[in-house]
Backbone as CSV, one residue per row, in Angstrom:
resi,resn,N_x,N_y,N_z,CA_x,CA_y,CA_z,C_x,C_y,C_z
1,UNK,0.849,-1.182,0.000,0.000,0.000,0.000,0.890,1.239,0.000
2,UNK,0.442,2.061,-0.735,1.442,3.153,-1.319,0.772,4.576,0.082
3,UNK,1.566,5.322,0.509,0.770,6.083,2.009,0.965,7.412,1.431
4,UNK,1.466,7.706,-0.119,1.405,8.974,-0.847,1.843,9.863,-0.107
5,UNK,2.781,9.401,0.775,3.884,10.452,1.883,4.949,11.706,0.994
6,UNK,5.869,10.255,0.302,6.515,11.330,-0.801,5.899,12.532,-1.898
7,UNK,4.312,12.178,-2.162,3.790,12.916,-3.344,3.359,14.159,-2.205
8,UNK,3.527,14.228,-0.938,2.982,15.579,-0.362,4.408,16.062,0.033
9,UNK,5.294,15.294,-0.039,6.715,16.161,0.181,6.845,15.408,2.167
10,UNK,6.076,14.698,2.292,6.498,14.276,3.630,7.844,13.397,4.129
11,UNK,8.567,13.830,4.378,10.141,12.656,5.134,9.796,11.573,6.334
12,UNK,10.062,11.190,6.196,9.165,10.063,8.159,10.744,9.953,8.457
13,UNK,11.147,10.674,9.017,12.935,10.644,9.481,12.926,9.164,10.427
14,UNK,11.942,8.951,11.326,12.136,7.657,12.334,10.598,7.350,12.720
15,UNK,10.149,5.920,13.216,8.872,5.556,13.758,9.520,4.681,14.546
16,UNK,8.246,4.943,16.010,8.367,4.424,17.323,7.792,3.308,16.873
17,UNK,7.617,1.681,16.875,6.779,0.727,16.971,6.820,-0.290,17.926
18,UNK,5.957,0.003,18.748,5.760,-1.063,20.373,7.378,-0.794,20.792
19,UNK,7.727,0.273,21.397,8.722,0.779,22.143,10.360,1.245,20.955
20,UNK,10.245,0.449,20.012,11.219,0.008,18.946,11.271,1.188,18.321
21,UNK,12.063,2.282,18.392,13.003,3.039,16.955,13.347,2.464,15.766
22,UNK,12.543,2.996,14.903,13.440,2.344,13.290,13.782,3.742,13.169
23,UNK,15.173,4.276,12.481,15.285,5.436,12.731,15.317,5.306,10.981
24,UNK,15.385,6.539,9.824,15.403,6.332,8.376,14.890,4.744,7.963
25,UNK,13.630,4.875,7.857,12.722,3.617,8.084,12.678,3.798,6.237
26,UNK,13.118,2.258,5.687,12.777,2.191,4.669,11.396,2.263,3.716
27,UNK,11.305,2.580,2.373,9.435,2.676,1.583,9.336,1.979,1.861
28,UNK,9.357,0.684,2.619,8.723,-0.800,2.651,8.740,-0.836,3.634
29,UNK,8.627,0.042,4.935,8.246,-0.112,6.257,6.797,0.368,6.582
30,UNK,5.860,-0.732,6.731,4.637,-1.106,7.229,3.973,0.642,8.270
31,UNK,3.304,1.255,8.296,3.276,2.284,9.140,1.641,1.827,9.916
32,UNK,1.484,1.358,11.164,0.412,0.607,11.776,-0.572,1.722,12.708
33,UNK,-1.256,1.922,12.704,-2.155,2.983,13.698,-1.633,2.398,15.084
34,UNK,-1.035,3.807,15.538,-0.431,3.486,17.305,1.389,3.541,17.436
35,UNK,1.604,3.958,15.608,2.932,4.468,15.720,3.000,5.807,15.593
36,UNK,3.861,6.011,16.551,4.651,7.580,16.717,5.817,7.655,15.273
37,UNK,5.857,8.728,14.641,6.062,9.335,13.194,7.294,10.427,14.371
38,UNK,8.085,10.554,13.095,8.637,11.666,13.802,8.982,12.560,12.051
39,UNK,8.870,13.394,11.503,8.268,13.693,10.145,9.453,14.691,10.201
40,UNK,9.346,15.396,8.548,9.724,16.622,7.741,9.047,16.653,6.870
41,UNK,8.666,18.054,7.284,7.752,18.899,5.961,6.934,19.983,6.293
42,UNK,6.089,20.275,5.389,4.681,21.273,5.591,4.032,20.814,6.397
43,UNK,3.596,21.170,7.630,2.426,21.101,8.651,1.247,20.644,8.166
44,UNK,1.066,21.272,7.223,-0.762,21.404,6.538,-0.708,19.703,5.573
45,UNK,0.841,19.397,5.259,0.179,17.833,4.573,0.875,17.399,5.352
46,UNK,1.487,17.128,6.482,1.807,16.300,7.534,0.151,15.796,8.139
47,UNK,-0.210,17.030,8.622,-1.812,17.151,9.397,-2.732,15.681,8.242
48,UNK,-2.492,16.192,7.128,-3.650,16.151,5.993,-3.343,14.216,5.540
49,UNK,-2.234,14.244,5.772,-1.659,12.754,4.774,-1.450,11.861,6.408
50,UNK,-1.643,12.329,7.514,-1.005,11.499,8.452,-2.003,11.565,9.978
51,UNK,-2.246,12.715,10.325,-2.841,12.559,11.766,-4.349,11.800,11.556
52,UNK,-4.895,11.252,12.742,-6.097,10.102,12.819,-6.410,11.155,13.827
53,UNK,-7.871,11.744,13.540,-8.780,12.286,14.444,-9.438,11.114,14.870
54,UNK,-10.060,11.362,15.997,-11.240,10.718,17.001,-11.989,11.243,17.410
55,UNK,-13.169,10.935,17.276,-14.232,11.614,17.547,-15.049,11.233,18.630
């Protein structure tokens, strides 16, 4: 599944998964609801391509 990160200009520099740092996490690293992102880029498609509201 393609997460169209690169087409908004987003970097994912490192993700937390169940305590675990992958730090420069390869395109073929899985991104699971309940991981911490640690990003580069525009705010407005960080927000737009990545945060999970709850309602």
């Amino acid at each position: 599944m393609n997460s169209e990160l690169r087409d908004a200009d987003v970097t994912v520099l490192a993700i937390q998964k169940e305590g675990e740092i992958i730090p420069n996490p390869s395109a073929r690293t899985k991104i699971a609801l309940g991981d911490k992102l640690i990003c580069f880029g525009k705010l407005e498609n960080i927000r737009n391509k990545i945060c999970v509201m709850s309602t």
